[in-house]
Structures are given as C-alpha cells and as structure tokens.
DRENTORKOL-3810 file (N, C-alpha, C; in nm, 4 decimals):
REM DRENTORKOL-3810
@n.u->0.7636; n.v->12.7116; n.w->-9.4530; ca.u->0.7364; ca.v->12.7506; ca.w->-9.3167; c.u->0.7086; c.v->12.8991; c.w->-9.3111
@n.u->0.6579; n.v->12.9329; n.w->-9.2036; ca.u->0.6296; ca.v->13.0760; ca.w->-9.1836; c.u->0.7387; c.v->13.1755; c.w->-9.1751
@n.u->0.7331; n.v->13.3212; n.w->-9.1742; ca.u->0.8266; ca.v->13.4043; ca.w->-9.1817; c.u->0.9800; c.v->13.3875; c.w->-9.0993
@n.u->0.8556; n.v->13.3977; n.w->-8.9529; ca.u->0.9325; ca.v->13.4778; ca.w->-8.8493; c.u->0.9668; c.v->13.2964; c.w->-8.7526
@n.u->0.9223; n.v->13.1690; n.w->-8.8137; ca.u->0.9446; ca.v->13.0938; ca.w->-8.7172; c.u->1.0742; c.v->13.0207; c.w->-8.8247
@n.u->1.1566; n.v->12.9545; n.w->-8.7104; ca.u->1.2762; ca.v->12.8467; ca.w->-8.7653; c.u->1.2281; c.v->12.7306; c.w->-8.7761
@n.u->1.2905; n.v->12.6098; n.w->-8.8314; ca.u->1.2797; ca.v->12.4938; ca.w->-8.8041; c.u->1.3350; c.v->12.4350; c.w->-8.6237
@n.u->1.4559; n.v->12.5321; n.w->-8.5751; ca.u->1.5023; ca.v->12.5012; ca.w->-8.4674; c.u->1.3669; c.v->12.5251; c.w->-8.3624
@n.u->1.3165; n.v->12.6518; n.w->-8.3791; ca.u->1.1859; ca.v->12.7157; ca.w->-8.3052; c.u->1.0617; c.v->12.6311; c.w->-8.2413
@n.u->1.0584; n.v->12.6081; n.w->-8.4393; ca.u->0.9078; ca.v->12.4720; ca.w->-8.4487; c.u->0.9504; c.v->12.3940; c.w->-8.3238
@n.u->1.0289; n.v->12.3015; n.w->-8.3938; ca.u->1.1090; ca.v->12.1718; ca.w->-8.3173; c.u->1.0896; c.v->12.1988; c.w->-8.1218
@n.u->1.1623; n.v->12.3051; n.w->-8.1116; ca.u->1.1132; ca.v->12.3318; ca.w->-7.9558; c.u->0.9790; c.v->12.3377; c.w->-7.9124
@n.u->0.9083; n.v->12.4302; n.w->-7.9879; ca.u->0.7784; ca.v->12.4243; ca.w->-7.9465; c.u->0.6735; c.v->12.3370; c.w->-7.9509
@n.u->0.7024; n.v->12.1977; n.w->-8.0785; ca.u->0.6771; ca.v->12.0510; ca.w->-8.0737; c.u->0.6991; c.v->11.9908; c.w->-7.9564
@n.u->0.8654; n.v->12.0175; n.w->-7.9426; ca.u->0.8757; ca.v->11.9388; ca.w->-7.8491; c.u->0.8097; c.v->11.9624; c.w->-7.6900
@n.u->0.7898; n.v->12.1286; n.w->-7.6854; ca.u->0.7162; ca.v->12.1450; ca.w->-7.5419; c.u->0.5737; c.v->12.0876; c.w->-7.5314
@n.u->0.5133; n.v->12.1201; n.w->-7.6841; ca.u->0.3811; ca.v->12.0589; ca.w->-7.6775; c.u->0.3804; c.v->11.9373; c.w->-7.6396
@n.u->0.4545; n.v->11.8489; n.w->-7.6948; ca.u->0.4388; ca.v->11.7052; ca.w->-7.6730; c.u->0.4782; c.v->11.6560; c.w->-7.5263
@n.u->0.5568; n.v->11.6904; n.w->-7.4665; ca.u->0.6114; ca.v->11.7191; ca.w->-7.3293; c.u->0.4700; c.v->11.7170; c.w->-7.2369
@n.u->0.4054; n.v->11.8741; n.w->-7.2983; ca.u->0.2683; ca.v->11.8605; ca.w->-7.2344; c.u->0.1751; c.v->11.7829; c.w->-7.2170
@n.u->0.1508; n.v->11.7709; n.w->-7.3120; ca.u->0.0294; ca.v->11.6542; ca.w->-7.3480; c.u->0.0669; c.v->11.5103; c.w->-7.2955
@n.u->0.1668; n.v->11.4640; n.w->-7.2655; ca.u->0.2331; ca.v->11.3702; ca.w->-7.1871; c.u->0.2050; c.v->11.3722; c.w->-7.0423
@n.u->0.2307; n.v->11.5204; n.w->-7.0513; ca.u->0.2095; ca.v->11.5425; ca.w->-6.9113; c.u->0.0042; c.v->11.5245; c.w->-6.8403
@n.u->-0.0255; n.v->11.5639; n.w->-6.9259; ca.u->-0.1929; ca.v->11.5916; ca.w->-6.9443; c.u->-0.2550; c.v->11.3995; c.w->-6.9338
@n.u->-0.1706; n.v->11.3337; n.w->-7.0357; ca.u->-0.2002; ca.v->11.1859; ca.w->-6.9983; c.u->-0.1574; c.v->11.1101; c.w->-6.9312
@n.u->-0.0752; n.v->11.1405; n.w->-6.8571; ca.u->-0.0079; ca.v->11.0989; ca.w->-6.7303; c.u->-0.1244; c.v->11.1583; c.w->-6.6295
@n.u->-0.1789; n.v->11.2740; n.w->-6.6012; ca.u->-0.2642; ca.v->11.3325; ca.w->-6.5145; c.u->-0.3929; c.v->11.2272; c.w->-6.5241
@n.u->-0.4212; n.v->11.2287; n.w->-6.6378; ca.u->-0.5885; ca.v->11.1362; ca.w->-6.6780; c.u->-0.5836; c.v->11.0342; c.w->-6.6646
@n.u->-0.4335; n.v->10.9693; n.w->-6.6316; ca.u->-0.4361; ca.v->10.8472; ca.w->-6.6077; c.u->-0.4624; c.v->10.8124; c.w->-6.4533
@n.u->-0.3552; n.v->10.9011; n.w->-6.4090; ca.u->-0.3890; ca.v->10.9193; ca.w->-6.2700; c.u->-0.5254; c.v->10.9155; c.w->-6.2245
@n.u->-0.5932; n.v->11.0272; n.w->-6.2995; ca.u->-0.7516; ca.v->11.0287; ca.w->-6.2426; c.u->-0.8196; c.v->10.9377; c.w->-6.2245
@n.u->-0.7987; n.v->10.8409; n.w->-6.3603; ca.u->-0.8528; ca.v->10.7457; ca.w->-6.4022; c.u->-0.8538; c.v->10.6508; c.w->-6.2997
@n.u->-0.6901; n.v->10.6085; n.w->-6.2348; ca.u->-0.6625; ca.v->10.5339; ca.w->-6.1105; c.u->-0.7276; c.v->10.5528; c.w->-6.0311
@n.u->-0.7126; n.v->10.6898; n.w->-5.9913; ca.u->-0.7799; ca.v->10.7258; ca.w->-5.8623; c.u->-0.9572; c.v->10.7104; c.w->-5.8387
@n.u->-0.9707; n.v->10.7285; n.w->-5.9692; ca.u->-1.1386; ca.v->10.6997; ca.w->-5.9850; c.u->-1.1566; c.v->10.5652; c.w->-5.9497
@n.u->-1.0780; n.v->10.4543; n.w->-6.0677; ca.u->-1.0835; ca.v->10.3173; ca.w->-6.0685; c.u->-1.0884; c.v->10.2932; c.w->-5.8637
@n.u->-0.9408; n.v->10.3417; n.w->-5.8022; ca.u->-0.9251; ca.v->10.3038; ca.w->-5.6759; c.u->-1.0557; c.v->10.3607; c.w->-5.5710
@n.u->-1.1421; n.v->10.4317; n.w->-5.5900; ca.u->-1.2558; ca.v->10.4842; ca.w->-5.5357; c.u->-1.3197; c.v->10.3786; c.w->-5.5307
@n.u->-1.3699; n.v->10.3439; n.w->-5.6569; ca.u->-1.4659; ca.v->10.2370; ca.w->-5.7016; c.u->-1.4193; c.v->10.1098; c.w->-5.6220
@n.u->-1.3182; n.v->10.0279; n.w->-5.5941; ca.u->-1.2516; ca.v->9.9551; ca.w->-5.5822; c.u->-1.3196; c.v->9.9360; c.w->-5.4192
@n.u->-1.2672; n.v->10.0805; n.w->-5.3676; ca.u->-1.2702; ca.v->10.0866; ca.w->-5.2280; c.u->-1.4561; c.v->10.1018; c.w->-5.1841
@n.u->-1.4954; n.v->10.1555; n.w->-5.1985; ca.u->-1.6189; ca.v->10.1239; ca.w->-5.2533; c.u->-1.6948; c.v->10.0271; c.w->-5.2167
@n.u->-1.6523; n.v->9.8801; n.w->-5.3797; ca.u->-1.7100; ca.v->9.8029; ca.w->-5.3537; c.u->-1.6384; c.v->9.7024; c.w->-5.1931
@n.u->-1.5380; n.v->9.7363; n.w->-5.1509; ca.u->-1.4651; ca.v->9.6654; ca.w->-5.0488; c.u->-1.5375; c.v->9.6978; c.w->-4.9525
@n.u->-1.5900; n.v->9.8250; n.w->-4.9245; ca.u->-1.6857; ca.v->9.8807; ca.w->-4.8402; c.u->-1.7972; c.v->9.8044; c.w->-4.7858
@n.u->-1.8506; n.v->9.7700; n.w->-4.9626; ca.u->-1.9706; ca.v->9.6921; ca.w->-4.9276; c.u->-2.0003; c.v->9.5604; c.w->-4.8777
@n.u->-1.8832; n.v->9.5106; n.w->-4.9272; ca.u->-1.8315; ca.v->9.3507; ca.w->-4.9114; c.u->-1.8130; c.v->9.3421; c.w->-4.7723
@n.u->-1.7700; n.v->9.4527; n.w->-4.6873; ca.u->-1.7766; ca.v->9.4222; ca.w->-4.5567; c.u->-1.9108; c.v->9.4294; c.w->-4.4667
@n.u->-1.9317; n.v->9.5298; n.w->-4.5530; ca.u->-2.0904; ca.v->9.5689; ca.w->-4.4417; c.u->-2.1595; c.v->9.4268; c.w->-4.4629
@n.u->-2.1553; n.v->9.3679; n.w->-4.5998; ca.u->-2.2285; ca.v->9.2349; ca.w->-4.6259; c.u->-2.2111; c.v->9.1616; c.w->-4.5221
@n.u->-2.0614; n.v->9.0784; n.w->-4.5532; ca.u->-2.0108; ca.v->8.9888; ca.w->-4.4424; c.u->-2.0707; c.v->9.0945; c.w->-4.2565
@n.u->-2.0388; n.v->9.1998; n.w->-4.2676; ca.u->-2.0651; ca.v->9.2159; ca.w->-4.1280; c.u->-2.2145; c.v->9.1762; c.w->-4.1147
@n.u->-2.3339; n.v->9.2010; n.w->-4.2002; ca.u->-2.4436; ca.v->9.1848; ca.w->-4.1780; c.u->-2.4611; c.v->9.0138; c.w->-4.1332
@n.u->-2.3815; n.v->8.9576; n.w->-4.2627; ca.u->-2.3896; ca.v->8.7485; ca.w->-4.2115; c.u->-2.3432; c.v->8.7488; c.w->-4.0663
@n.u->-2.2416; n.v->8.7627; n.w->-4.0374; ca.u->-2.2024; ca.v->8.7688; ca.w->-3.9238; c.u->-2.2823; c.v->8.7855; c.w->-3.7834
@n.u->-2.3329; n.v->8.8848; n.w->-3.8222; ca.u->-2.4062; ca.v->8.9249; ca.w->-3.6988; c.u->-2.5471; c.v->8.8176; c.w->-3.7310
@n.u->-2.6063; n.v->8.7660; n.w->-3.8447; ca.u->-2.6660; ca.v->8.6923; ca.w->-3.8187; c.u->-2.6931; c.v->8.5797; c.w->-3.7997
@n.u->-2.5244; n.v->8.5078; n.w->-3.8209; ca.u->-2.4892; ca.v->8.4074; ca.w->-3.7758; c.u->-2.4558; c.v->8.4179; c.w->-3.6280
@n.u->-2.4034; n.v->8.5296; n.w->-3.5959; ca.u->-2.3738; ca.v->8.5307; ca.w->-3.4169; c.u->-2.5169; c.v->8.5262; c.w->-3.3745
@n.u->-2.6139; n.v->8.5677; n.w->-3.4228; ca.u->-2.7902; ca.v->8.5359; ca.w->-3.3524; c.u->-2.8343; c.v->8.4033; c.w->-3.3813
@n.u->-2.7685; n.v->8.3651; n.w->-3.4464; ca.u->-2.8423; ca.v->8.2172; ca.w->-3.4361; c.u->-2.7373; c.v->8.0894; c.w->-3.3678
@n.u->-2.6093; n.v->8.1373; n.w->-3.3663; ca.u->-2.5181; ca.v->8.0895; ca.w->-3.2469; c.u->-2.5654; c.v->8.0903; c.w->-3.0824
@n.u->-2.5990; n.v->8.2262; n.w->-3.0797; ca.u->-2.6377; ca.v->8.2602; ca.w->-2.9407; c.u->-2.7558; c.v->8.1962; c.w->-2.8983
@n.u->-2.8705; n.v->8.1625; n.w->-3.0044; ca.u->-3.0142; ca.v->8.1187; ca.w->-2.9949; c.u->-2.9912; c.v->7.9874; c.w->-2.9720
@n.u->-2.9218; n.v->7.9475; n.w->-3.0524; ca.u->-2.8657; ca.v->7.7801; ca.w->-3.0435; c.u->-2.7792; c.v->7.7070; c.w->-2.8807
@n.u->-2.7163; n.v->7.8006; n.w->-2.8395; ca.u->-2.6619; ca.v->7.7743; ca.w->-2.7114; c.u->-2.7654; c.v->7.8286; c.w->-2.5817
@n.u->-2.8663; n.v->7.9424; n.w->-2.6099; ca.u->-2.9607; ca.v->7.9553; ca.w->-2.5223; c.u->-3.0544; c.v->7.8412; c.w->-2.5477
@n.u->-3.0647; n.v->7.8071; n.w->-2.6171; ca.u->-3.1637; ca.v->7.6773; ca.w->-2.5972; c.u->-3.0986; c.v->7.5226; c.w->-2.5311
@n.u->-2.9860; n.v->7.5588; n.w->-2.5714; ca.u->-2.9050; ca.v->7.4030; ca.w->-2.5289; c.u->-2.8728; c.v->7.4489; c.w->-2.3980
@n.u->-2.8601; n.v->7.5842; n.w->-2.3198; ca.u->-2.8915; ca.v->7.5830; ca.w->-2.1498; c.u->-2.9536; c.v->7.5651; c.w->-2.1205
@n.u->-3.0965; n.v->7.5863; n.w->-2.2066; ca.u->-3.2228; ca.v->7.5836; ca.w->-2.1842; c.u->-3.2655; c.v->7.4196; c.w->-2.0868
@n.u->-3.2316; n.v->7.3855; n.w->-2.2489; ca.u->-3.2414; ca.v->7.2068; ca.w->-2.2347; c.u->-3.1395; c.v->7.1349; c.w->-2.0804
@n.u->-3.0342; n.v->7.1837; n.w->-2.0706; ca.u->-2.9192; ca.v->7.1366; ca.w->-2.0242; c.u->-2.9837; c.v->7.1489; c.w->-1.8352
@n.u->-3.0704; n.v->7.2751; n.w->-1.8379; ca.u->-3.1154; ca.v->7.3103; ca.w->-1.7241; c.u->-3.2579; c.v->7.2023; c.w->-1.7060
@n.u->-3.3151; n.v->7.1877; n.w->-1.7792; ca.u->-3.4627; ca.v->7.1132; ca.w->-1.7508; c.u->-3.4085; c.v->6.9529; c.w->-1.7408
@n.u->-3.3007; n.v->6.9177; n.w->-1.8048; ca.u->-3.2755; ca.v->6.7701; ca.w->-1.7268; c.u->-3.1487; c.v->6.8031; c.w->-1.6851
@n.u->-3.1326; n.v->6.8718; n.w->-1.5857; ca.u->-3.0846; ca.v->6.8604; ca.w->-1.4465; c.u->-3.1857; c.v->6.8622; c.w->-1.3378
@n.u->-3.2940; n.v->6.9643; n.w->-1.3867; ca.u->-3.3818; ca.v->6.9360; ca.w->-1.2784; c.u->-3.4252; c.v->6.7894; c.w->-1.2637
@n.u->-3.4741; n.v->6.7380; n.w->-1.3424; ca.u->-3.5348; ca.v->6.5865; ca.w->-1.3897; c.u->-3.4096; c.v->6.5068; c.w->-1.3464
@n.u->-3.3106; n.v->6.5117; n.w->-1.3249; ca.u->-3.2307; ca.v->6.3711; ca.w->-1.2596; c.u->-3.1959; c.v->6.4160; c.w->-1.0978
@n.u->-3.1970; n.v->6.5006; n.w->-1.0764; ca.u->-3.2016; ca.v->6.5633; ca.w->-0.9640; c.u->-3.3460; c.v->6.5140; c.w->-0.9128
@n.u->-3.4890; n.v->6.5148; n.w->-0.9435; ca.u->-3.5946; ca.v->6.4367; ca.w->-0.9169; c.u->-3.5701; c.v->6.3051; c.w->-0.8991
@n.u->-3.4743; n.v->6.2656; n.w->-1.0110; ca.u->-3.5068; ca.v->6.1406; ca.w->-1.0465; c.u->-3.4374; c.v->6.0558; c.w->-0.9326
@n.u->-3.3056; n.v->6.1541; n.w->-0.8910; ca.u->-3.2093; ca.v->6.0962; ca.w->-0.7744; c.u->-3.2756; c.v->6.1118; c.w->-0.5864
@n.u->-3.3607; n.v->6.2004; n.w->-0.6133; ca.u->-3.4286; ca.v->6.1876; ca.w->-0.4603; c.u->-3.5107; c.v->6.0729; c.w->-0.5056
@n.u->-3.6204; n.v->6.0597; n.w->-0.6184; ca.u->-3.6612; ca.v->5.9247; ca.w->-0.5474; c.u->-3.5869; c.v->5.8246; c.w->-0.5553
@n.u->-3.5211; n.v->5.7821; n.w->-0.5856; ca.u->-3.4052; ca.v->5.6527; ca.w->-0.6009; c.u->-3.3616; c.v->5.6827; c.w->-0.4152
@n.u->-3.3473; n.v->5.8301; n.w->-0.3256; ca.u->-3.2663; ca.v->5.7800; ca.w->-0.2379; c.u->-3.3741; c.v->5.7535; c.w->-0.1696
@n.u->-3.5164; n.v->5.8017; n.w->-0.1776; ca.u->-3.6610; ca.v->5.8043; ca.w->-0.0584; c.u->-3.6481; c.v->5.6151; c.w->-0.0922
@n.u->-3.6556; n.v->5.5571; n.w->-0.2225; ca.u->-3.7072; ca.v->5.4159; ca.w->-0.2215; c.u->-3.5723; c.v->5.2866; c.w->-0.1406
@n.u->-3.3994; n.v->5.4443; n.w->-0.1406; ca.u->-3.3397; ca.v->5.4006; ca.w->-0.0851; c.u->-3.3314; c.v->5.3014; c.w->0.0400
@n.u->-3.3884; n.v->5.4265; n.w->0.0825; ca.u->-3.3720; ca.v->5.4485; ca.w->0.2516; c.u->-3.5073; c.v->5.3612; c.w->0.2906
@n.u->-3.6770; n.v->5.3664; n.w->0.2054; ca.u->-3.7709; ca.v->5.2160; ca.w->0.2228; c.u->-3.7231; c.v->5.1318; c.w->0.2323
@n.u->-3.6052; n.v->5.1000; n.w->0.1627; ca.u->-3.5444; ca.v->4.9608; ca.w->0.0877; c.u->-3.5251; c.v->4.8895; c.w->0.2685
@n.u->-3.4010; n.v->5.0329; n.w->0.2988; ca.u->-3.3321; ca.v->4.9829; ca.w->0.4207; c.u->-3.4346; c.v->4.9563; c.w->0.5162
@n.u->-3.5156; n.v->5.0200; n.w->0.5032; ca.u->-3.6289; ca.v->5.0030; ca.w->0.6634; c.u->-3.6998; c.v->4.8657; c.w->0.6576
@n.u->-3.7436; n.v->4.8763; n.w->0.5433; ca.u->-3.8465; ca.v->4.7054; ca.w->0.4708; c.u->-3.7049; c.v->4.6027; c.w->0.5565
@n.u->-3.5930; n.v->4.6437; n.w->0.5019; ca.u->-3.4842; ca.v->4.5108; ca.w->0.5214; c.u->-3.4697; c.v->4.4660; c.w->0.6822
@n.u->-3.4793; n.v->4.6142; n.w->0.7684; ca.u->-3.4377; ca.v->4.5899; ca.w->0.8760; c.u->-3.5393; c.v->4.5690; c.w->0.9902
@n.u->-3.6694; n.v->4.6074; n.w->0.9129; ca.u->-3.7879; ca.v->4.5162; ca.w->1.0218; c.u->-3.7668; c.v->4.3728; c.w->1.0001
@n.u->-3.7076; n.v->4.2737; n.w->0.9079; ca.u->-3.7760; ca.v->4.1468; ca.w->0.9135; c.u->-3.6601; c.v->4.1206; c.w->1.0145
END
C-alpha cells in the first residue's frame, strides 16, 4: 500500500465510495422510474383522447339515430291523425246515410 494511506483509511474511503455510487444508482433508478412513469402517463393520455374521440363519435351517431326516429315518429303521427279524420268524416256519412232511410 501507499505511504501515507492505512488499511483502516482505504477501508473508509471504499466504504464512502461505495455508499456513493449506491447512492448514484438509487438516483438512476429513480430517473429511470420517473422517465418509465412519463411514458406511462403519456401513453394513458392518449388512450383517452382515443376513447374520447370514439365517444364523441358514437354520441353523433346516437344523436343521428334518435333524430331520425323523431323524424319518423313525427311523419306517422301526422298520417294517423289523417287517417283518424277520415274514419270520423266516413263516420259521421255512415250516421247520416243511416238516418235518412
């Protein structure tokens, strides 16, 4: 060994090094997490905007689907509503035809 260093010396200053460098891969690991958890969050990000995009284009074709079925729902009401005045006009013939004879 060298002059001026001990074996007790070394030993400490091993041991701080190693201490360090522990410490240094504990940090990179961290980073590493924190990088990994970026990424993570990220892709979660996207996964929503996705689904939000289906969504909204499933709510447009929900909405299209029930505007048409008012649509429909409205054009035969008009049509039995027709259909019920003449039933009462051939009604009310019926009664008059009956009550001349």
């Amino acid at each position: 060994m060298g002059e001026g260093i001990s074996n007790e010396q070394l030993f400490e200053f091993m041991t701080k090094m190693y201490g360090e460098m522990q410490e240094m891969r504990e940090n990179m690991a961290t980073k590493d997490d924190l990088a990994s958890a970026k990424g993570d969050l990220l892709n979660v990000k996207q996964l929503i905007v996705r689904l939000e995009n289906k969504m909204d284009v499933n709510h447009k074709a929900l909405y299209d689907g029930y505007k048409l079925t008012y649509e429909k729902l409205i054009t035969l009401e008009e049509k039995v509503d027709k259909i019920e005045n003449k039933v009462e006009k051939q009604d009310v013939e019926i009664r008059v035809i009956k009550g001349a004879k």
